[in-house]
PAZA-154397 format. One record per residue (C-alpha): residue in one letter; z, x, y. Coordinates in steps of 0.001 Angstrom, whole numbers, plus 500000, padded with zeros to 6 digits. Each point is the difference from the previous one (the first is absolute). Last residue first. Example, Ala and Ser with C-alpha at 12.3 -4.5 7.8 and 13.67 -1.06 7.14 Angstrom:
2
s507140513670498940 a500660498630496560 
//
This chain:
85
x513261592944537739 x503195498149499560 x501203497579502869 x502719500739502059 x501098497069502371 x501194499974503205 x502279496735501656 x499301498474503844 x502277497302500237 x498590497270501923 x502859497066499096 x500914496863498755 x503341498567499600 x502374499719497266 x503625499779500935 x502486503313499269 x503142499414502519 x503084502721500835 x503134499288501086 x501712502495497316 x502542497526498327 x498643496684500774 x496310501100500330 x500255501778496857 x501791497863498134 x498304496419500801 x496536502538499082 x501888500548496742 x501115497087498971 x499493499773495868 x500918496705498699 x502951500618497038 x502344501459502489 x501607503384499631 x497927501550502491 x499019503505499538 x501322502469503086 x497999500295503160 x500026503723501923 x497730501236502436 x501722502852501343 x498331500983503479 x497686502451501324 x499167500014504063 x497272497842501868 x499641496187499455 x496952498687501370 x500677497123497532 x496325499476499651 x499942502170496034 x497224498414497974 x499870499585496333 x497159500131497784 x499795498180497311 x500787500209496126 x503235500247500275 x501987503322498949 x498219502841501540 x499906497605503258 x503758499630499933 x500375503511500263 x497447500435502497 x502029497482502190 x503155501912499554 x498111503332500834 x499005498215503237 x503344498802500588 x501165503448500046 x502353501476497289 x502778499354497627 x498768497618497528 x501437497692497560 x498516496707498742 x501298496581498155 x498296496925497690 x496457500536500589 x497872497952498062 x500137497039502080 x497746502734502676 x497141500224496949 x499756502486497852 x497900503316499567 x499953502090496950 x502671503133500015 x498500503236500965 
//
């Protein structure tokens, strides 16, 4: 598993799937959690190539291209964790 970045990081993504597996994609790769309120139902090809420009735009990209919006907020997630004995 690669080490966790920050969203400037990211320069493009692929996935075919739901938005939930998109979001738990992008949570594997940042190092927070991401949560899915689109309400969305159905899978989808998620699909943003690398930009060519110097200053990385992903989050422009992916709301220009695929409509969708990452902004930090704070929530109640409820999470597990496994402790050894």
């Amino acid at each position: 598993m690669p080490k966790a970045s920050s969203i400037s990081a990211i320069r493009s993504i692929s996935v075919e799937g739901t938005t939930d597996e998109f979001c738990q994609l992008l949570e594997r790769r940042l190092d927070r959690p991401i949560v899915n309120e689109t309400n969305l139902k159905g899978e989808f090809e998620f699909h943003i190539e690398p930009s060519q420009a110097e200053k990385n735009n992903f989050l422009d990209r992916l709301r220009d291209e695929l409509g969708l919006v990452i902004a930090p907020a704070q929530r109640n997630i409820e999470i597990l964790v496994f402790d050894p004995r």
